[in-house]
N, C-alpha and C positions, 0 to 999 in steps of 0.2 A: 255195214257194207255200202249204205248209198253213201255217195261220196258227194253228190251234185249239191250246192248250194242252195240252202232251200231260202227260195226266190219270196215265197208265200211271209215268212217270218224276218224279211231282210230291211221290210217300212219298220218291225215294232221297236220303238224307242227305247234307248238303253238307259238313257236317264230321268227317271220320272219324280216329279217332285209331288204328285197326288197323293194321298193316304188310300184312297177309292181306288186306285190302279193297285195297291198293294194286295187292297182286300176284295180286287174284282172277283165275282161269283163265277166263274169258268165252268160251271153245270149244264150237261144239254140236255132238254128236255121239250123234245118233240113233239107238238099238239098232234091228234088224232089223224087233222086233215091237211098234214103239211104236208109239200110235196115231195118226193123223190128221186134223186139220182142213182140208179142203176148203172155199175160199171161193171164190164166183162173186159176180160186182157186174155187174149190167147198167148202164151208161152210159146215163143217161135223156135227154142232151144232148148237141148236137157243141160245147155250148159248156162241158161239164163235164171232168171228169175223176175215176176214181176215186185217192184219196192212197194209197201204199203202206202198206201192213198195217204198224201199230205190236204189235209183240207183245213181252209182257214176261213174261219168265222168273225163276223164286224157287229161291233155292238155299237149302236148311236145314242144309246140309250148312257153304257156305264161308260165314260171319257174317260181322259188322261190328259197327263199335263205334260210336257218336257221344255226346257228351255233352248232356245234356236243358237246353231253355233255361228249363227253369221252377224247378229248384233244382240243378244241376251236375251231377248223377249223370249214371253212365256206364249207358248201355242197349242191349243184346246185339240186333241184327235180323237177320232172314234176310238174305242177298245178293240182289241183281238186277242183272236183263242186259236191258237193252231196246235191241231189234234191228230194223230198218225192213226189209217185203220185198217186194219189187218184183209187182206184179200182170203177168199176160200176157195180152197182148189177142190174143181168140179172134173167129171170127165175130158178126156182128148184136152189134158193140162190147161182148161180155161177156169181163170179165175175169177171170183166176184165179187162184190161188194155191193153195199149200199146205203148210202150218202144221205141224211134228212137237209133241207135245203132252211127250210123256217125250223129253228131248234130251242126257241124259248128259254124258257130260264129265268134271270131275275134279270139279267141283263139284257134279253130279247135278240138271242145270237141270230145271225142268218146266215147263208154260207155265200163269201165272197170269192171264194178260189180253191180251184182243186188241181193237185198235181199227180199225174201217174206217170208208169213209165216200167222199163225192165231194166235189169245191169245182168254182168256178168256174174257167178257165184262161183267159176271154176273156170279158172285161163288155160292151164296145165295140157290142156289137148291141142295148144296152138304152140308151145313153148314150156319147158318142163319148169323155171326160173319165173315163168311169168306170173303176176299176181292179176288180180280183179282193179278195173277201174273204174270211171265215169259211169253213170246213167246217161240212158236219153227218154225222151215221153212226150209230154204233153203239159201245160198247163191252161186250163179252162178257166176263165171270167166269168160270173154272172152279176157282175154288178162294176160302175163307170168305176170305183174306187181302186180294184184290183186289175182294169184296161186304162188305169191312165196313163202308161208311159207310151202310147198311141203305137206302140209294135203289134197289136192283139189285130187277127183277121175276125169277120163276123160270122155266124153262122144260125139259124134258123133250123129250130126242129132237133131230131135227134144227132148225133154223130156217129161217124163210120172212120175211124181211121187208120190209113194202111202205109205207115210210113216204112222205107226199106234204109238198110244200115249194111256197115261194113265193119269191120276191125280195124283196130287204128293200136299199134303196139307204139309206146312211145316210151324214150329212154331219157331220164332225166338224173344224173345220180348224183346235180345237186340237193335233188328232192328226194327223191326212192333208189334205196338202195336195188330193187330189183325192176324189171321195165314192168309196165303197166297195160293189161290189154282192155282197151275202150272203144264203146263205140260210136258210129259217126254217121251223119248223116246230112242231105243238104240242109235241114235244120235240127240241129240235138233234139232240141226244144222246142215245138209247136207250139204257140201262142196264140189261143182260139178264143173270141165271147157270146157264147152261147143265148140266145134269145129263144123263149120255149116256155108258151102259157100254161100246156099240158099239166093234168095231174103228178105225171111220172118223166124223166129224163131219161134217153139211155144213151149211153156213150159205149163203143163198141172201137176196143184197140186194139190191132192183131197186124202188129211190126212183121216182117220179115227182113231176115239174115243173109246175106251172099259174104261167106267166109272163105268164096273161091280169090278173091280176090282183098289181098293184107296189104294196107298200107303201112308205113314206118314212117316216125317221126323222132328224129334227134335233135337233141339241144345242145346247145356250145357248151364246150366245159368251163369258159367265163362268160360274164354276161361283159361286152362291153361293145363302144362303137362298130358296126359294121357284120357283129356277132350275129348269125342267123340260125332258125330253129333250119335243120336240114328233114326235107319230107321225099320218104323216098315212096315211088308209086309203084303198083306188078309189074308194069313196064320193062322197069328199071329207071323211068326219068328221073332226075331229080332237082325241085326247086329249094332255093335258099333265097327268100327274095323278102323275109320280115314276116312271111306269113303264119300265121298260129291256128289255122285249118284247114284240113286238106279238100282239092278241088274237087268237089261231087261229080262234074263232068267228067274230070278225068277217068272217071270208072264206068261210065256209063256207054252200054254197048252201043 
């Protein structure tokens, strides 16, 4: 059901030339006194669901090799382990988990990145044709490897996030036969790097939904010169101007 490109696993190289990359030891094994990330996801819909925690883990310890497509050199990286982990549903639909940060092993895993978030799991109450689309969430840093592409905001201490989303139906039937109901927000994706000496982390994400208000999004039946996705707003406005997400402002009271 998640559909979202998992961002966490999109550096690990597809071409390895190491034996040691093959036979990396992917076991987590969490010393006594390692620290903790505690996540809670309030479920802001019975028609949501929160995706299981993408968390990915950096080994400096076990490497890999691949070779570089832009002149053949061979280039040495960290190892990764990217592991999905099951959220548990508690009362008043909040879910939880929890994350070990230092996770040992033979390769001396630590956790570089975590992703949460909710999707759809039932459209059918917006549109009876409609299927589930996109995720939206969060992805969390704790380490310069996983904030290098320098989009990640800072944060200190625990987190509290309350980001709000809309419905965004979109109709493509180069791609899907049926329209897609997804949701949207002024960022999908939160891009945050957490700094936090504490024994225990706690990240705290409790989205909310205004399904008062459905955007629409059409795409040309060819792609070609001058061809525009069409974004249609409650209004009824509607832009065609190249753009491929719709105006957060435009909804906002």
């Amino acid at each position: 059901m998640h559909k979202r490109i998992n961002i966490l696993a999109s550096r690990v190289s597809v071409l390895v030339l190491s034996s040691c990359a093959r036979a990396m030891d992917k076991t987590l094994s969490p010393p006594s006194d390692t620290q903790w990330v505690n996540v809670e996801v309030q479920n802001p819909s019975p028609y949501t669901k929160p995706f299981p925690l993408e968390a990915r883990y950096i080994s400096h310890k076990c490497l890999k090799k691949r070779i570089s497509g832009v002149d053949g050199s061979v280039i040495t990286e960290p190892g990764y382990n990217v592991i999905k982990i099951p959220l548990q549903r508690g009362d008043n639909d909040l879910w939880k988990a929890k994350v070990s940060v230092t996770s040992g092993g033979s390769c001396n895993w630590t956790l570089s990145a975590l992703n949460l978030g909710i999707e759809y799991i039932d459209a059918t109450h917006l549109g009876k044709d409609l299927v589930p689309g996109t995720a939206v969430g969060a992805t969390i840093a704790f380490d310069d490897d996983a904030s290098r592409n320098g989009q990640f905001s800072f944060s200190k201490g625990n987190l509290d996030l309350a980001s709000k989303y809309y419905p965004l139906i979109e109709s493509n039937i180069r791609i899907n036969k049926n329209d897609t109901l997804n949701l949207f927000g002024e960022k999908d994706f939160l891009q945050i790097k957490t700094i936090n000496n504490s024994s225990a982390i706690k990240i705290n994400y409790a989205p909310k939904i205004d399904e008062s208000k459905i955007v629409k999004m059409i795409a040309p039946k060819e792609y070609k010169a001058g061809s525009f996705y069409k974004i249609i707003y409650p209004d009824g406005t509607v832009i065609s101007d190249g753009s491929t997400h719709p105006d957060i402002k435009k909804l906002m009271d």
